[in-house]
C-alpha positions in Angstrom: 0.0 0.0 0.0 1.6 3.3 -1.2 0.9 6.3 1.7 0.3 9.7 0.5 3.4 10.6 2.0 6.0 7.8 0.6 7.1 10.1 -2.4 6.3 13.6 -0.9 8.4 16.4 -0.3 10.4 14.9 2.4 11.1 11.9 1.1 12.7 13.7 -1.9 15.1 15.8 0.4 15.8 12.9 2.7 17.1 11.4 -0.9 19.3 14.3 -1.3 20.6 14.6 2.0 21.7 11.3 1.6 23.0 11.4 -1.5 25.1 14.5 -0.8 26.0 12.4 2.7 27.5 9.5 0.2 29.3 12.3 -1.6 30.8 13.9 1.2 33.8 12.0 0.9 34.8 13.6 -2.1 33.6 16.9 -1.8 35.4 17.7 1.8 38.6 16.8 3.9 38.4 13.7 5.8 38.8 16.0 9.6 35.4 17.9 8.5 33.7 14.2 7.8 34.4 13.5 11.3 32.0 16.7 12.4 29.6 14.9 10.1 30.5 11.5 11.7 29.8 12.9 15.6 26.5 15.0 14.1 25.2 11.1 12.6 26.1 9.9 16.5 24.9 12.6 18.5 21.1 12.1 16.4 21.2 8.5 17.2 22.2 8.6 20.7 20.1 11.7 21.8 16.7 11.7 19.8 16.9 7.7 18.7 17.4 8.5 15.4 17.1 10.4 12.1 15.5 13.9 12.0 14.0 13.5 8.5 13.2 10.1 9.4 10.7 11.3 12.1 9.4 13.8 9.6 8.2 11.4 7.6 7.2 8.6 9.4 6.7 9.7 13.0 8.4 9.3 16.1 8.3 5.4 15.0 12.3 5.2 16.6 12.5 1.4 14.5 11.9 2.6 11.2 15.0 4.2 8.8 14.3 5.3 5.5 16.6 2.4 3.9 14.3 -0.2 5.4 11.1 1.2 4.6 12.2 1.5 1.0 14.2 -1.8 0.8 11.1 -3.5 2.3 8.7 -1.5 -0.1 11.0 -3.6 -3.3 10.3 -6.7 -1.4 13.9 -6.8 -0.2 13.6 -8.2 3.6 15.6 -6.0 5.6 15.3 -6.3 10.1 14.5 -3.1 12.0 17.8 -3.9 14.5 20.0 -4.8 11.4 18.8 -1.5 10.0 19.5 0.6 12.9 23.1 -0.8 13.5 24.1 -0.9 9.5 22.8 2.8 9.0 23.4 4.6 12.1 26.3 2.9 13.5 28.5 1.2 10.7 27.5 3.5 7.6 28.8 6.8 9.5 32.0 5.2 9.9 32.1 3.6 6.6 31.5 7.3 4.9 34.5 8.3 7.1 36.8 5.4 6.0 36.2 6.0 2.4 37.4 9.7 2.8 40.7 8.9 4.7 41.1 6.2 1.9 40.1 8.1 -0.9 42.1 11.2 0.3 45.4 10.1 2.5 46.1 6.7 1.0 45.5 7.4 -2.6 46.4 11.2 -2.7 43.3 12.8 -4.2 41.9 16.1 -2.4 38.5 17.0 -1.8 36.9 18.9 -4.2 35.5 21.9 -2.0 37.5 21.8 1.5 
């Protein structure tokens, strides 16, 4: 069942915010990815989860907007295994990427 609300105005800049999130490591120096890194954190620990999230799906703390998605293709995905893969691991991953991308290879950011 598609709700009003699954393609709406928020769910489009959730997808942008994420997208420029998966960019980040490109676009700035690794040491600014870690503000972004403790920002990801600090929503997790302190209001449960994602901001956007909550706008569009209510304070419902178990859903992320991966699994609600994911599940929507009819690819199975937990709500623990989401939680832990997108607010723990991914933050991290995102960080990794950068220091890869710009002290083991070389290549600086394109903005700062």
């Amino acid at each position: 069942m598609v709700r009003k609300s699954d393609f709406g105005l928020v769910f489009w800049i959730h997808l942008l915010v994420i997208l420029f999130w998966y960019s980040c490591p490109f676009l700035f120096s690794w040491y600014w990815l870690l503000i972004g890194v403790a920002f990801s954190y600090l929503q997790g620990l302190f209001i449960g989860g994602c901001v956007l999230t909550y706008k569009q799906f209510g304070k419902n703390t178990d859903e992320t907007f991966f699994r609600y998605y994911f599940n929507k293709l009819g690819i199975p995905l937990g709500k623990k295994v989401a939680k832990i893969i997108f607010f723990w691991i991914e933050p991290i991953f995102i960080f990794l990427v950068a220091v890869l991308w710009q002290v083991t290879f070389g290549n600086l950011p394109i903005l700062i």
